[in-house]
C-alpha positions in Angstrom: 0.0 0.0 0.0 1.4 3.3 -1.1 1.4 6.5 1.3 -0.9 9.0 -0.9 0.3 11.9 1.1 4.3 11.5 0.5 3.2 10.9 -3.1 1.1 14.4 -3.0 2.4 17.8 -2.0 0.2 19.7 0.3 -0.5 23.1 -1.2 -2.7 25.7 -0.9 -5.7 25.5 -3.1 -6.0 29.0 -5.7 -9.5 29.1 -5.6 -11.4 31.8 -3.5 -12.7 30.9 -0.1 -15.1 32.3 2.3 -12.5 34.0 4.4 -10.8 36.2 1.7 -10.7 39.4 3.4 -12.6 38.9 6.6 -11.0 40.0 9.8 -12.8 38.4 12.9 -11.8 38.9 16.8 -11.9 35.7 18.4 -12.5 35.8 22.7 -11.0 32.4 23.6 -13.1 30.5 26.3 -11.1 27.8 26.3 -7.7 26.7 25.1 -4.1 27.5 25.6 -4.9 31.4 25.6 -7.9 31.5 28.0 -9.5 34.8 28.6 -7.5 36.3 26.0 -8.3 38.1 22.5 -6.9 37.9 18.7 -7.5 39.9 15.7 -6.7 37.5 12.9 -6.9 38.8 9.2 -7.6 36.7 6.3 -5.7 37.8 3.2 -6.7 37.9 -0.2 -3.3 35.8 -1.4 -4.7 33.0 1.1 -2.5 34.0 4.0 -3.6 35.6 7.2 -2.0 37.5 10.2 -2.5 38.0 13.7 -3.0 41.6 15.1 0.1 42.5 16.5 2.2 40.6 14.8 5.2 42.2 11.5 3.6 41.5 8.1 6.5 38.9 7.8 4.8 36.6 9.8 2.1 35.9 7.5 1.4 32.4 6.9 -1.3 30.6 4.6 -3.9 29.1 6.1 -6.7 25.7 4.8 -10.3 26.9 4.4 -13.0 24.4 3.9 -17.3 25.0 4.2 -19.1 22.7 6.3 -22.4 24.1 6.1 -23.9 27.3 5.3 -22.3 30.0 7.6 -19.8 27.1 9.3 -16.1 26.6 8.1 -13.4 24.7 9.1 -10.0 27.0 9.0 -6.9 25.4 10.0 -3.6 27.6 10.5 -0.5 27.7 12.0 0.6 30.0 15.0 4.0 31.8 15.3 3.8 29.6 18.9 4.3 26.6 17.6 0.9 25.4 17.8 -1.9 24.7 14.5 -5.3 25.5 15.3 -8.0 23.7 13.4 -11.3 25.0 14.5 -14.6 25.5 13.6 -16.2 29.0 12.7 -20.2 29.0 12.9 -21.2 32.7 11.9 -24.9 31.3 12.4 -24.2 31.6 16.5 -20.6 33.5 16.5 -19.0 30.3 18.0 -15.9 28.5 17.2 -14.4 25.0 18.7 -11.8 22.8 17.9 -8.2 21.9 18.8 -4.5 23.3 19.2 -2.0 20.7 18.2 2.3 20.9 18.5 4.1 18.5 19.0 3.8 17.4 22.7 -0.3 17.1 22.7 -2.8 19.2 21.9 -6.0 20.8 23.6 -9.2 21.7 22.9 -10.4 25.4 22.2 -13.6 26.9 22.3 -14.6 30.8 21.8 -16.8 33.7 20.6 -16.5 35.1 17.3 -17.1 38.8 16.1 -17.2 39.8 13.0 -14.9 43.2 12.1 -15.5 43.2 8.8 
């Protein structure tokens, strides 16, 4: 049995997605930033960045719809950690999980909409 993924580069897809140009504050309830807020902005090339953070730390980021008004976003943080989490605009929540290489955790916030 072959291993599809060493046979496949993963790259980012050029196709539009529903996060092109949305900048959202996320209030973490839960997760390894508790209590704390980030600005992230999604980027027209596919990459986004983190409020307070240089330009050169822009990374790309995986976009994918679940359902109307619910997508899955998964993105790498400047701390080591990917976060793959669920945005539901339909109730401004988002859940999902922080992974790095010793473990991961689960994360769960509020979403507001900036633009």
């Amino acid at each position: 049995m072959s291993n599809l993924l060493a046979e496949r580069p993963v790259t980012r897809a050029a196709v539009p997605d529903a996060m092109q140009g949305r900048t959202l504050k996320l209030r973490w309830l839960e997760g390894p930033i508790r209590g704390e807020s980030q600005e992230i902005r999604f980027h027209e090339d596919g990459t986004f960045g983190l409020s307070g953070h240089p330009a050169s730390l822009r990374m790309p980021y995986s976009c994918f719809e679940l359902a109307e008004e619910v997508q899955l976003v998964s993105l790498p943080s400047p701390a080591g950690y990917t976060l793959t989490m669920a945005l539901n605009f339909n109730d401004r929540s988002t859940m999902g999980v922080a992974t790095r290489a010793d473990g991961w955790e689960p994360v769960r916030g509020h979403i507001e909409l900036l633009n």
